[in-house]
N, C-alpha and C positions, 0 to 999 in steps of 0.2 A: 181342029180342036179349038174350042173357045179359049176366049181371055178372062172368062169368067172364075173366078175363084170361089173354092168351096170353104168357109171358115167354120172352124171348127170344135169343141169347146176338150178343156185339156182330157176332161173325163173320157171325150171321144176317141183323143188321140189314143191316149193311154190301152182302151178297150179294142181298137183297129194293132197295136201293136201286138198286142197278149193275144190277140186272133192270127196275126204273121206269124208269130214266134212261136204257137202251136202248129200250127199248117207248116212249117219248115222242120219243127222235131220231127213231125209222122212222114213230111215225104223223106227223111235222114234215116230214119227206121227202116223205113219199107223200100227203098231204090231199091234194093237188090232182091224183092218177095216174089221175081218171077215166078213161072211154070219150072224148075229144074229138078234134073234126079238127083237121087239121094249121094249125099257123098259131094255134093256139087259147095262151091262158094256164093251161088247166087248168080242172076239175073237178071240187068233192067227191065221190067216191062216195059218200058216205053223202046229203050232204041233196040234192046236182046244185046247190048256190053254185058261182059262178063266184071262181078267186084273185084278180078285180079287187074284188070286192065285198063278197066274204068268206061265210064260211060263212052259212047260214040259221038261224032259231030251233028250237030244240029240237037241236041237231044233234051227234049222239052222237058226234063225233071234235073237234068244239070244245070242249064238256065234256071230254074226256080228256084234250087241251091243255091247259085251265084249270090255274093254280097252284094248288096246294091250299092252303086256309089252315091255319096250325100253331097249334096252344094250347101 
């Protein structure tokens, strides 16, 4: 990875945040929109965790949930 830095102007910050904090509500909404029958609690698509039990290890839309940590 470079050492080069990308600078940014606040307006940019601002419009990259309000684009995070959409793209986290819709993956929050939808983690559990699998394929399931009716009657069901839901389904990750991504790892097939059930929303009673929760996501599975490794599972690329729980990481994307994850809070990031800030320095």
């Amino acid at each position: 990875m470079s050492n080069t830095a990308i600078r940014l102007r606040p307006d940019e910050v601002d419009k990259l945040v309000a684009a995070n904090a959409e793209a986290r509500r819709l993956l929050e909404k939808h983690q559990w929109s699998g394929l399931t029958p009716m009657e069901s609690h839901g389904v990750c698509p991504e790892c097939c965790g059930s929303s009673r039990s929760g996501h599975r290890p490794g599972c690329a839309i729980a990481a994307a949930l994850e809070e990031p940590e800030l320095s």
